[in-house]
LUMVEX-989805 format. One record per residue (C-alpha): residue number from 1; z, y, x. Coordinates in steps of 0.05 Angstrom, whole numbers, plus 32768, in hexadecimal, padded with zeros to 4 digits. Last residue first. Layout:
// LUMVEX-989805
     k     zz     yy     xx
   NUM      Z      Y      X
...
//
This chain:
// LUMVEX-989805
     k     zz     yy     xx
   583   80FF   8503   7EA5
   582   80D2   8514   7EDA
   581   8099   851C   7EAC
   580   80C7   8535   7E76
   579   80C8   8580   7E96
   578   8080   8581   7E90
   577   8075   85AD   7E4C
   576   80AA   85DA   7E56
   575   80A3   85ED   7E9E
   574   8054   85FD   7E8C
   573   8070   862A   7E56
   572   809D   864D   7E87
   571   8066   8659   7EB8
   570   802E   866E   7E8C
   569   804E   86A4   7E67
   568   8027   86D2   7E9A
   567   7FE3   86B5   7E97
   566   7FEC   86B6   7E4B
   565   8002   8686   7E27
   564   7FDA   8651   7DFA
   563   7FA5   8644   7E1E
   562   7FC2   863A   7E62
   561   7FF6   8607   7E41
   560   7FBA   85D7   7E1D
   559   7F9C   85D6   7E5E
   558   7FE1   85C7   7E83
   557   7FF4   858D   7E52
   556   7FA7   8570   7E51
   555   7FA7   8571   7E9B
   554   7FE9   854A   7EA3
   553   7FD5   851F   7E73
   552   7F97   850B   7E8E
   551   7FB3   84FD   7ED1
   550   7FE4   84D1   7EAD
   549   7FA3   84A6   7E88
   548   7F82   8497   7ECA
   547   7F3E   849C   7EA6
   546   7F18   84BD   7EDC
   545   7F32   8496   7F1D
   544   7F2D   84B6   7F5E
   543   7F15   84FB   7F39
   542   7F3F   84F7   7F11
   541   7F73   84F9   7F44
   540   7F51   8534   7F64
   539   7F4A   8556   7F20
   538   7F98   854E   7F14
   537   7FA6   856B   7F5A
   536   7F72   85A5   7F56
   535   7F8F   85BF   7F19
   534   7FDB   85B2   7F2C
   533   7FCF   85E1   7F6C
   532   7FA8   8614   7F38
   531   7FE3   861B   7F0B
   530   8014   8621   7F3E
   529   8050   862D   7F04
   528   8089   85FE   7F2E
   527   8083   85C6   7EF5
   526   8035   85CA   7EFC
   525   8039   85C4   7F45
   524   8064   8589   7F34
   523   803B   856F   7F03
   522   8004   8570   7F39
   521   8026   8548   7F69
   520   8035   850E   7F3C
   519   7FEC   850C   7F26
   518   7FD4   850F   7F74
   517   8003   84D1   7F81
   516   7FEE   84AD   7F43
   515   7FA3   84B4   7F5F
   514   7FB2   84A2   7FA0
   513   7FBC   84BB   7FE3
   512   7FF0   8497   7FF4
   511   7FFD   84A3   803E
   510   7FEE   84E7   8040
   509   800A   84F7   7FFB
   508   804A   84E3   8015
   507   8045   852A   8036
   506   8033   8553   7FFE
   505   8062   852B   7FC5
   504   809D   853E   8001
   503   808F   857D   8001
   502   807F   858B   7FBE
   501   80C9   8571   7FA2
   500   80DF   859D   7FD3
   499   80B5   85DC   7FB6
   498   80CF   85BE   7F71
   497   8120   85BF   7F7A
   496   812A   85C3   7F30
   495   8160   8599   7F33
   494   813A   8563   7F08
   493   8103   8573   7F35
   492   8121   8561   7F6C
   491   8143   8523   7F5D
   490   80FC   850E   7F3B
   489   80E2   851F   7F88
   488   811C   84F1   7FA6
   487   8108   84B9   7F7A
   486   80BC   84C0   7F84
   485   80CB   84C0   7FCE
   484   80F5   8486   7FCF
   483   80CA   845B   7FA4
   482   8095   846B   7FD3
   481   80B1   8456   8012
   480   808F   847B   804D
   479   80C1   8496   8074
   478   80E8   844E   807C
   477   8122   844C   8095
   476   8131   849B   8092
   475   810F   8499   804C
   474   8149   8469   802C
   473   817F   8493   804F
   472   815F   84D4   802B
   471   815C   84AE   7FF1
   470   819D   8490   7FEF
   469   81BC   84D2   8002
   468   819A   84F5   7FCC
   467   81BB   84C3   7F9B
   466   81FD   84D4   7FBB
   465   81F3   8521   7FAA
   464   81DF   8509   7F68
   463   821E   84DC   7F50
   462   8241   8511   7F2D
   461   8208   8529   7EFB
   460   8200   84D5   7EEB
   459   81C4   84B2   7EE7
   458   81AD   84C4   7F2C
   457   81DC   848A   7F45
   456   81B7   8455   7F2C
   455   8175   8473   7F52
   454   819D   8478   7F86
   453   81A8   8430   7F8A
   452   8161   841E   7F81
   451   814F   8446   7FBA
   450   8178   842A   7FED
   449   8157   83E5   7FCC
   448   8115   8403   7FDC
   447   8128   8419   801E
   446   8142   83DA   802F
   445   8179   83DE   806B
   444   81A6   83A9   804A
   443   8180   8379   801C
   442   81B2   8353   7FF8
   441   81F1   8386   7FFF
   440   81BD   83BC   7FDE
   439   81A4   8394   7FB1
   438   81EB   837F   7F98
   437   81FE   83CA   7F96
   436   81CB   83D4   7F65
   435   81DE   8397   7F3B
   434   8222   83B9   7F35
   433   820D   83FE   7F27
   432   81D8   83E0   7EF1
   431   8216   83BB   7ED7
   430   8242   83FB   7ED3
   429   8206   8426   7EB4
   428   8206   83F6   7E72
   427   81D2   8422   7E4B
   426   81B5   83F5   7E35
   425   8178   8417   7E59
   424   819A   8414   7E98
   423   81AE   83C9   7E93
   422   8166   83BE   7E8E
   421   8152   83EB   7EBE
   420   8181   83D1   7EF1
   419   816F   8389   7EE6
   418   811D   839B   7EF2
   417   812A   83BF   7F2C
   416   8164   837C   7F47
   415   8126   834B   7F35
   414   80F6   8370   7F58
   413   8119   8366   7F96
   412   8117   8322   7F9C
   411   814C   8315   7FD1
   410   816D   82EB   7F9E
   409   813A   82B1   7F94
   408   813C   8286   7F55
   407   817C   82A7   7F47
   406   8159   82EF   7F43
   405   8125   82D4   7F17
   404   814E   82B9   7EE7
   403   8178   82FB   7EEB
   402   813B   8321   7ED8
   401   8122   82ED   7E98
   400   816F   82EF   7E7D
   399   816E   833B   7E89
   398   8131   834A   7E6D
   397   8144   8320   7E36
   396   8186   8352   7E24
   395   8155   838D   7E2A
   394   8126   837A   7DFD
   393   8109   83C1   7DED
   392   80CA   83AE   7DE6
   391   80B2   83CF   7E2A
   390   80F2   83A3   7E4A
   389   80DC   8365   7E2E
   388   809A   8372   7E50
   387   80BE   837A   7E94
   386   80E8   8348   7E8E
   385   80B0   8317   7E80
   384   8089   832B   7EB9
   383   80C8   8324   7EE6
   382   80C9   82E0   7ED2
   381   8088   82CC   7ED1
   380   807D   82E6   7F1C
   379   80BB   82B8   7F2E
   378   809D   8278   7F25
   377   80D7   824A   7F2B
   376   80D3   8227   7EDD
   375   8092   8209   7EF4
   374   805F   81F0   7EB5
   373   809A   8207   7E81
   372   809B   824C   7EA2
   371   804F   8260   7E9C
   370   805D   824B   7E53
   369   808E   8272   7E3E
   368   8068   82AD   7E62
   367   802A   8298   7E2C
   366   8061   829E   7DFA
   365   8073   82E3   7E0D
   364   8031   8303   7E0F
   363   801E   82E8   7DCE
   362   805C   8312   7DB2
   361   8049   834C   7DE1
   360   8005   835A   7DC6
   359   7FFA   839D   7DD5
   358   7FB3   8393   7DF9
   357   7FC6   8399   7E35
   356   8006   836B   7E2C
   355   7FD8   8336   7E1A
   354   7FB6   8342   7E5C
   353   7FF2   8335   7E80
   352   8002   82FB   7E59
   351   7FBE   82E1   7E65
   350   7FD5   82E6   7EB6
   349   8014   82CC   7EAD
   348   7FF8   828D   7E8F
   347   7FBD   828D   7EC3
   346   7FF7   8289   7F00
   345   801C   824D   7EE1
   344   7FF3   8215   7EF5
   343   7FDD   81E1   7EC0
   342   7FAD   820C   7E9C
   341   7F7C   821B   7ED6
   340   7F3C   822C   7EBF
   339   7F5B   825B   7E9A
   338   7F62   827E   7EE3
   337   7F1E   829F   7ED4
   336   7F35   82BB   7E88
   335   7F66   82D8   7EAA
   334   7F3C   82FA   7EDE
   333   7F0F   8311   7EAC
   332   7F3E   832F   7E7E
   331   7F61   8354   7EB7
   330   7F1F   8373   7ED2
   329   7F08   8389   7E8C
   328   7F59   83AD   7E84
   327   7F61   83D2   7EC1
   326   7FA2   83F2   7EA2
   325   7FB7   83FE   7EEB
   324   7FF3   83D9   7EE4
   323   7FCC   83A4   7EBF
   322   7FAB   839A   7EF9
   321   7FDC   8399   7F2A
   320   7FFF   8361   7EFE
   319   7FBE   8340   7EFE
   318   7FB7   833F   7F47
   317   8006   831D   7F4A
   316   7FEA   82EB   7F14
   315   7FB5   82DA   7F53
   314   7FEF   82C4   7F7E
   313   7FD9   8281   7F86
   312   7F95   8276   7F57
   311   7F64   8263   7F85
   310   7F25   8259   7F5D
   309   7EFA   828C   7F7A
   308   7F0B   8288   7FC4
   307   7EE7   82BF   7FEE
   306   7ED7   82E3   7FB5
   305   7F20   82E1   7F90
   304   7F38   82F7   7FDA
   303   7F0E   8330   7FD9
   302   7F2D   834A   7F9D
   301   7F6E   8344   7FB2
   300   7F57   8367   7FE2
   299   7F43   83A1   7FBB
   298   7F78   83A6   7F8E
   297   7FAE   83A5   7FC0
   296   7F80   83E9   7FDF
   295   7F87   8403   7F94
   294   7FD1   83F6   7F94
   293   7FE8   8410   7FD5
   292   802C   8412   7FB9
   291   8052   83F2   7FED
   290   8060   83B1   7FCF
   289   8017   83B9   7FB5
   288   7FFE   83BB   7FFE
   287   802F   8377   8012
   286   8014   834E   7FD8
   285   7FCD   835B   7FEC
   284   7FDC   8345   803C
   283   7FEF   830E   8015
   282   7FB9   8304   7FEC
   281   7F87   830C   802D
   280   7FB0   82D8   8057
   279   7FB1   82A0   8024
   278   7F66   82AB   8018
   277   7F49   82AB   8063
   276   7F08   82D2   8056
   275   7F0F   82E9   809B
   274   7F3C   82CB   80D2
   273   7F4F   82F3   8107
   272   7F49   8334   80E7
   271   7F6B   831B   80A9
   270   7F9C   8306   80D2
   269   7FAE   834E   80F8
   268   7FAE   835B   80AB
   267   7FE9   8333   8095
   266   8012   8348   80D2
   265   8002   839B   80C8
   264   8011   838A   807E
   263   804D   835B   8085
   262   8070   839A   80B2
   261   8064   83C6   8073
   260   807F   8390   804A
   259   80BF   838F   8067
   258   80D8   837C   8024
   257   8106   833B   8048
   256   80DB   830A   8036
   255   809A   8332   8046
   254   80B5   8335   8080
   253   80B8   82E5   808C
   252   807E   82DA   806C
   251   8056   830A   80A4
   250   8083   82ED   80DA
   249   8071   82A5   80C1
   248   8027   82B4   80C6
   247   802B   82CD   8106
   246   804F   8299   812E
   245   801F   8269   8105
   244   7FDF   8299   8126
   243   8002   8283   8168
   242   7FED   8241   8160
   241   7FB3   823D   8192
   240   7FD7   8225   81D4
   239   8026   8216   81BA
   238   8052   824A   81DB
   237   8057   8276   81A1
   236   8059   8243   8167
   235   8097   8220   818C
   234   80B4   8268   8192
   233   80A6   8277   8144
   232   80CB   8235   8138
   231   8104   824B   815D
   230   8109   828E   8138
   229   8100   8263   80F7
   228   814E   827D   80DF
   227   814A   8266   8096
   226   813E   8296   8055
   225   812B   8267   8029
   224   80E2   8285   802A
   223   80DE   827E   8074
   222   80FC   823D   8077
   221   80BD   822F   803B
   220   808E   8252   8066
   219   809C   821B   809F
   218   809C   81DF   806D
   217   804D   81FB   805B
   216   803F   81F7   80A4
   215   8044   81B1   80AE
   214   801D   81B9   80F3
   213   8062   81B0   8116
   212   8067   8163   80FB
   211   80A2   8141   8106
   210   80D2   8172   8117
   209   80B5   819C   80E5
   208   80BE   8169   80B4
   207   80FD   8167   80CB
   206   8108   81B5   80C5
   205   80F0   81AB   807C
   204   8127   8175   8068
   203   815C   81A5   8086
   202   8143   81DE   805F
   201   8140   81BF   8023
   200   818E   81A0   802F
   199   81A7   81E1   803A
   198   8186   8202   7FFD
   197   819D   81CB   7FCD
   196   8186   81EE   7F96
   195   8169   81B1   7F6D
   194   812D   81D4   7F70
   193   8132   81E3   7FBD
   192   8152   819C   7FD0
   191   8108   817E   7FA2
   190   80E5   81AB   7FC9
   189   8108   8192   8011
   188   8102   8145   7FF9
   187   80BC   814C   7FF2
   186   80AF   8167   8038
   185   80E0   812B   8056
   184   80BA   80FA   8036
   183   8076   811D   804D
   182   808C   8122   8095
   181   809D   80DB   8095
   180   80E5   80BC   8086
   179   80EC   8079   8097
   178   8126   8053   8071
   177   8119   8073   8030
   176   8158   8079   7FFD
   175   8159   80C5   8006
   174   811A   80C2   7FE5
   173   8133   809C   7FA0
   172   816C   80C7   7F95
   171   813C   8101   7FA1
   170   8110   80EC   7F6C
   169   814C   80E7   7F40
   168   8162   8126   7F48
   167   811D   814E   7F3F
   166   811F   8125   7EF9
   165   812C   816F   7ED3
   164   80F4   8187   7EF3
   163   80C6   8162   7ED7
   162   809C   811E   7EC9
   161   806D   812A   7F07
   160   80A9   8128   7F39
   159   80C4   80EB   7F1D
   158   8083   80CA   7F25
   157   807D   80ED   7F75
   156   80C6   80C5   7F77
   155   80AE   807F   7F62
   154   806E   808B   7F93
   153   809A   80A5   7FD1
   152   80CA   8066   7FC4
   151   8085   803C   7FB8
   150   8075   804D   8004
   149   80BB   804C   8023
   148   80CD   8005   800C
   147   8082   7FED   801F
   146   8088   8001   8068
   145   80D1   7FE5   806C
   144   80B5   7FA3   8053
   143   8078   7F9D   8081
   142   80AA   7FB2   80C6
   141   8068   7FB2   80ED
   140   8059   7F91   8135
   139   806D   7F46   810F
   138   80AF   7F25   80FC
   137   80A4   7EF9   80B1
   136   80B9   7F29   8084
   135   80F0   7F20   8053
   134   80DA   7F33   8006
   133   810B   7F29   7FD3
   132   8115   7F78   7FE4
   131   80C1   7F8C   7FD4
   130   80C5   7F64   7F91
   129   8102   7F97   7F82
   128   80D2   7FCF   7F93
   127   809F   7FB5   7F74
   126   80C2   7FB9   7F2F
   125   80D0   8001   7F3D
   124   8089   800E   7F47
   123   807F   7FF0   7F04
   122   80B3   8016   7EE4
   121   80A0   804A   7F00
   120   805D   804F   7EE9
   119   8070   803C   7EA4
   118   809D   8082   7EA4
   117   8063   80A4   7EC9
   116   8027   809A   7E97
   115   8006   80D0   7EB7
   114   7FBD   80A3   7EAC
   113   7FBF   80A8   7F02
   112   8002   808D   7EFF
   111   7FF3   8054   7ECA
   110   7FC1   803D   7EFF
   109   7FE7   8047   7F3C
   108   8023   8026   7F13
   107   7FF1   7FE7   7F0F
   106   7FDF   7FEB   7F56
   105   8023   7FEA   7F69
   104   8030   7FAA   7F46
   103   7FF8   7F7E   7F5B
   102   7FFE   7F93   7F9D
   101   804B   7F76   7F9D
   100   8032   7F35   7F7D
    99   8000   7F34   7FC0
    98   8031   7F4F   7FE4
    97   805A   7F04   7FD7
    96   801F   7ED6   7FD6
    95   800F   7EF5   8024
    94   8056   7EEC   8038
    93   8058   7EA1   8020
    92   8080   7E79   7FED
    91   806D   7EA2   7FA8
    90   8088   7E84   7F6F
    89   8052   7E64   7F50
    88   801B   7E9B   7F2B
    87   8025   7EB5   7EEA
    86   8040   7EF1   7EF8
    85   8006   7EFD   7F21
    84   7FDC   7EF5   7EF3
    83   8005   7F23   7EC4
    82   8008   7F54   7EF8
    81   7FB9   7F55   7EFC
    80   7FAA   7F53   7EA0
    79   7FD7   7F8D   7EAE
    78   7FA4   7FAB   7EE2
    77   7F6A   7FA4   7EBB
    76   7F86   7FD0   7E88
    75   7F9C   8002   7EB7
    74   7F63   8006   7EE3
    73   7F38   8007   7EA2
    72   7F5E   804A   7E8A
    71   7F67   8062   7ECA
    70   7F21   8067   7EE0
    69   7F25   809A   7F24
    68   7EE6   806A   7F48
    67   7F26   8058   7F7B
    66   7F50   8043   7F3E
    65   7F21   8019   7F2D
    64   7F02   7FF6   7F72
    63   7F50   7FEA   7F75
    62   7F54   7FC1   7F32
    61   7F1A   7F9A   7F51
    60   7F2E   7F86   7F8E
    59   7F6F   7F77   7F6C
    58   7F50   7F44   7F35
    57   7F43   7F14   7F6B
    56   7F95   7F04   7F6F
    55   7F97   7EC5   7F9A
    54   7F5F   7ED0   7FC5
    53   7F77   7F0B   7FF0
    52   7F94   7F05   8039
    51   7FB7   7F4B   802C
    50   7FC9   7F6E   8070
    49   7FFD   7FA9   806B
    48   7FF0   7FDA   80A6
    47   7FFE   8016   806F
    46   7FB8   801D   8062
    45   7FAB   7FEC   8022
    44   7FF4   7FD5   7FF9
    43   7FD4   7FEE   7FBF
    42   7FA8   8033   7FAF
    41   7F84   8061   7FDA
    40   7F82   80A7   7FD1
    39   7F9E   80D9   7FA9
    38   7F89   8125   7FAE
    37   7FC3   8153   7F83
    36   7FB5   817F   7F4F
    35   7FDC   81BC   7F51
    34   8015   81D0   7F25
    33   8041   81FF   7F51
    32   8086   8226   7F41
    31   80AE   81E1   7F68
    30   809F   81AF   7F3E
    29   8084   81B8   7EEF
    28   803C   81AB   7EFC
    27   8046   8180   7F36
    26   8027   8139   7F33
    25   7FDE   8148   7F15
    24   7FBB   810E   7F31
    23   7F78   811C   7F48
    22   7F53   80E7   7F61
    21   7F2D   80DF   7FB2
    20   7F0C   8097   7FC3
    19   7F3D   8070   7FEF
    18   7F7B   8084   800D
    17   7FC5   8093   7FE7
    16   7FE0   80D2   7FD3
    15   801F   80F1   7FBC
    14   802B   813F   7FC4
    13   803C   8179   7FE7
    12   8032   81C3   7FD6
    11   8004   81F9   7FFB
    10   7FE1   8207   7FC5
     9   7FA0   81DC   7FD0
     8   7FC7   81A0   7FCB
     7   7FEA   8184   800E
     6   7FE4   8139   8017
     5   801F   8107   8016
     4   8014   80BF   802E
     3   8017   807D   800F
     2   7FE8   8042   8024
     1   8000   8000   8000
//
C-alpha cells in the first residue's frame, strides 16, 4: 500500500497514494482551506510491499478502477474482492495474508474516493487489525510497520475529510504511528493548530522541518504561529540557492507582526526575482492595502488573477478592496469567477461582498454562514461579517464574528478595529478602552494599534491631549501610517486647528497621493474658508477617479455654499456645511 502526503495547490497537505492522478476532496472544513487533493496509487503498491498475486485476481482489476477515478464500480467490484477474500482458508503464508490486507484497503480507497468516509474507516480500520495478526517473516523492510503507518495516515486523512469536530480523533490515530514521515508529522501540526494545541503544532512542523527543509509550507505555518524561525532563516541562508526561503519567511514574518511596509519592500524584491509568481504578487497585494495604497493593491492583485486565473487564496481579500472602492462590475466578475470553486471558502466571501454592494445584507450573511461551515478558521469571513453586521446596526454579532476572529489568531489587528467600533457604537466606551489596551499590549510598537488607542481616547473632551500623544507617538514609529495621520487631522479639525490639520494632509499627500487623500484635503481647505485650495483638490481627485462618490460631495456642498452667500459670507457657511465630515 503506497501512502504519501502531497501538497494541494494551496499550500495545505493531504493524503495521496501513486498511480493515475484523482481528486479527493479531503479538507473542505480543515484548517480554513478546502482544496482538492491529488491521490495516487491505491493498495499495498509502492511502499516496498511485494504481492505474489494469483489468489485474489479481482485486485488487479479493482486497482485499474480506482486508478481510471471510477469509484462507483471500484467500490462495487471491490466488495464482491473482500468477500473473496473472506472466503478464502485461513491464510498460512505472508503473501495470503497482504493479500486479504490489499483487499481491504483497496475497498476503503474506493468508498474514500465516493467520500463515503465513515465505511472507509471502517474498512481501513479492519485492515489495521488484519495488519497486527500479521508477523513478518525478517527481510530488508519492516512490512508490518510500513503498513501500520500507511492505513494510520489513510484512517486519519478520513477523519480529516468528515470535519473539524473529528480533528481529535485523527490525531489519536497519528500519534499512534511508529515512523513518522514528513507528511505524518505535517498533518499532525494542522490538526495541533485546530485543536489549538499551538505548542504541539509547532513542534510537529519543526520535525517536519527536520526532516525535510524544502517543506516550506510547515515553515510559514511557525511563522504564522508566531514561533522563533531565526534558526531556520540561517539554515535557508547558508544553503546554495535557498535564500529566496530566507526571504519569503521574513516577508510573512512582518507581515505577521503589521510591519507591512517592511513585507512590501521583501514581497517585491521577489516579485523582481521571480515574475508572475502568484503567492508572491497577492502578498505583496495584502501588504499595499495594509498600508492604504489601495489602487496600487488593486493592481496587483490584478496581475496575479492573470498570471493564475483560478487561484483562489486570498482572492476574497481583492474583493474586499473592491467593494471598498464601490468597484462594483469588477467585484461581480471576480465572484462569479471563484464560483467555480464552491467548496473553498474564499468565493463565499467574495458573493457576500457583492451582495453587500448591492444592499442585500440578509443574502450577504448567509453566504458568510457558509464560507465558515466549509473552514470555521478563515479569518477574512469573520471580520467581513463583523463589519456588515456593524453597517446594520448588529453590534452584538459584530462582536461575536470580531472576537471569533481575534481567537482564531490574536495578533490580527483588524479584529481589535473592528471590536472597538463595535463596542463604541454601543456605546460601551469601557470595553472599547479595554480591547484597545489589549492591541496595544499585543502588538507593542504598532503604529496602527498606537492609533487605535487614541482613537478610543478622542471620545472623551478629557482624554484628547493623550489621544494626540498616541498619534504623535504612532507617527514617530512610523511617519507614514495613514490611520495615524487621518486620526491626528480629525483631532485637528475637531479643535479647529485646520492650518495643522493641512500640514500634515499636505505632506502625507506625498506618499498617498490618492483620490481619498485629495478629498480629505480639500474639505479641509473648505473647513479653513480656502475656497479655491478645496476647488482644485476635489477636481484633482476627480480627476483620478470621476465617480468617487466623497469627492462629489465635497464639491456639491461647496458649489451649493458659493451660490448661496456671498463671497464674503462664504467662510462661515462653508464651516457649516463640512463640520460633519470629520465628525
Amino acid at each position: 500500500m503506497a501512502f504519501f502526503v502531497v501538497r494541494a495547490s494551496n499550500g495545505k497537505v493531504g493524503c495521496a497514494r501513486g498511480g493515475q492522478p484523482h481528486v479527493i476532496r479531503h479538507s473542505a472544513r480543515f484548517g480554513g482551506r478546502g482544496a482538492p487533493i491529488m491521490v495516487r496509487q491505491f493498495g499495498l503498491a509502492g511502499i516496498g510491499v511485494d504481492l505474489a498475486g494469483g489468489a485474489l485476481p479481482l485486485a488487479g482489476e479493482v486497482r485499474a478502477l480506482l486508478d481510471q477515478g471510477l469509484f462507483d464500480c471500484a467500490s462495487l467490484v471491490g466488495q464482491f474482492l473482500v468477500s473473496q477474500a473472506q472466503s478464502l482458508p485461513s491464510p498460512a503464508t505472508e503473501d495470503a495474508r497482504l493479500e486479504r490486507i490489499d483487499a481491504l484497503v483497496l475497498l476503503a480507497d474506493a468508498f474514500s474516493g465516493q467520500r463515503e468516509f465513515r465505511r472507509a474507516i471502517a474498512r481501513y480500520t479492519e485492515a489495521l487489525q488484519q495488519n497486527q495478526l500479521f508477523r513478518s517473516v525478517v527481510s530488508k523492510v519492516d512490512t508490518r510497520s510500513l503498513i501500520d503507518s500507511a492505513v494510520r495516515l489513510k484512517i486519519a486523512a478520513a477523519y480529516v475529510a468528515l470535519g473539524d469536530d473529528r480533528a481529535k480523533d485523527a490525531l489519536d490515530v497519528l500519534e499512534a504511528v511508529a515512523q513518522k514521515t514528513v507528511q505524518c508529522h505535517m498533518l499532525m501540526g494542522q490538526l495541533n493548530e485546530r485543536l489549538g494545541r499551538i505548542k504541539s503544532a509547532v513542534v510537529c512542523y519543526f520535525n517536519a522541518i527536520e526532516m525535510n527543509p524544502m517543506a516550506v509550507s510547515a515553515a510559514l505555518a511557525l511563522v504564522r504561529l508566531g514561533a522563533d524561525v531565526s534558526k531556520l532563516t540561517s539554515r535557508y541562508r547558508k544553503a546554495p540557492g535557498l535564500q529566496w526561503i530566507e526571504h519569503l519567511l521574513e516577508g510573512h514574518a512582518r507581515a505577521a507582526v503589521h510591519d507591512h511596509r517592511a513585507a512590501h519592500a521583501t514581497f517585491s524584491a521577489l516579485s523582481l526575482r521571480f515574475p508572475s509568481n502568484y503567492h508572491v504578487l497577492v502578498h505583496k497585494a495584502c501588504a499595499q492595502l495594509q498600508l492604504s495604497e489601495t489602487n496600487d493593491a488593486l493592481a496587483t492583485f490584478s496581475l496575479a488573477s492573470r498570471c493564475d486565473p483560478y487561484a483562489v487564496d486570498c482572492m476574497d481579500i481583492y474583493a474586499w478592496a473592491l467593494r471598498m472602492r464601490n468597484q462594483a462590475t469588477e467585484l461581480g466578475s471576480l465572484s462569479q469567477r471563484l464560483l467555480a470553486h464552491q467548496h473553498r471558502p474564499q468565493p463565499w466571501v467574495a458573493v457576500a461582498l457583492f451582495c453587500d454592494q448591492r444592499n442585500d445584507r440578509d443574502k450577504a450573511v448567509k453566504f458568510l454562514e457558509k464560507a465558515i461551515a466549509l473552514s470555521p478558521r478563515h479569518i477574512t469571513a469573520y471580520l467581513v461579517k463583523g463589519y456588515i453586521s456593524l453597517a446594520t446596526g448588529c453590534a452584538d454579532e459584530a462582536v461575536t464574528a470580531y472576537k471569533q476572529a481575534n481567537l482564531i489568531d490574536r495578533r490580527e489587528l483588524d479584529s481589535y478595529t473592528g471590536l472597538v467600533e463595535a463596542y463604541l457604537g454601543v456605546p460601551q466606551f469601557n470595553d472599547a478602552l479595554f480591547i484597545a489596551k489589549a492591541c496595544v499590549q499585543v502588538l507593542p510598537n504598532n503604529a496602527r494599534a498606537l492609533t487605535l488607542f487614541g482613537n478610543v481616547l478622542a471620545r472623551t473632551t478629557e482624554g484628547r491631549d493623550n489621544a494626540r500623544k498616541a498619534f504623535t507617538k504612532a507617527l514617530q514609529i512610523d511617519p507614514n501610517c495613514h490611520d495615524a495621520c487621518i486620526a491626528l487631522v480629525k483631532l485637528c479639525m475637531a479643535q479647529s486647528q485646520f492650518q495643522e490639520a493641512i500640514t500634515l494632509l499636505e505632506k502625507h499627500l506625498a506618499h498617498h497621493p490618492t483620490d481619498a487623500m485629495h478629498t480629505k484635503l480639500a474639505n479641509a481647505y473648505a473647513l479653513s474658508g480656502n475656497v479655491s485650495q478645496a476647488l482644485f483638490h476635489y477636481h484633482t481627485a476627480l480627476s483620478m477617479t470621476p465617480d468617487f462618490r466623497p469627492a462629489q460631495a465635497g464639491l456639491e456642498r461647496l458649489e451649493a455654499s458659493l451660490k448661496e452667500r456671498c463671497q464674503e459670507d462664504a467662510p462661515d457657511v462653508i464651516d457649516d456645511e463640512f463640520e460633519l465630515v470629520y465628525q
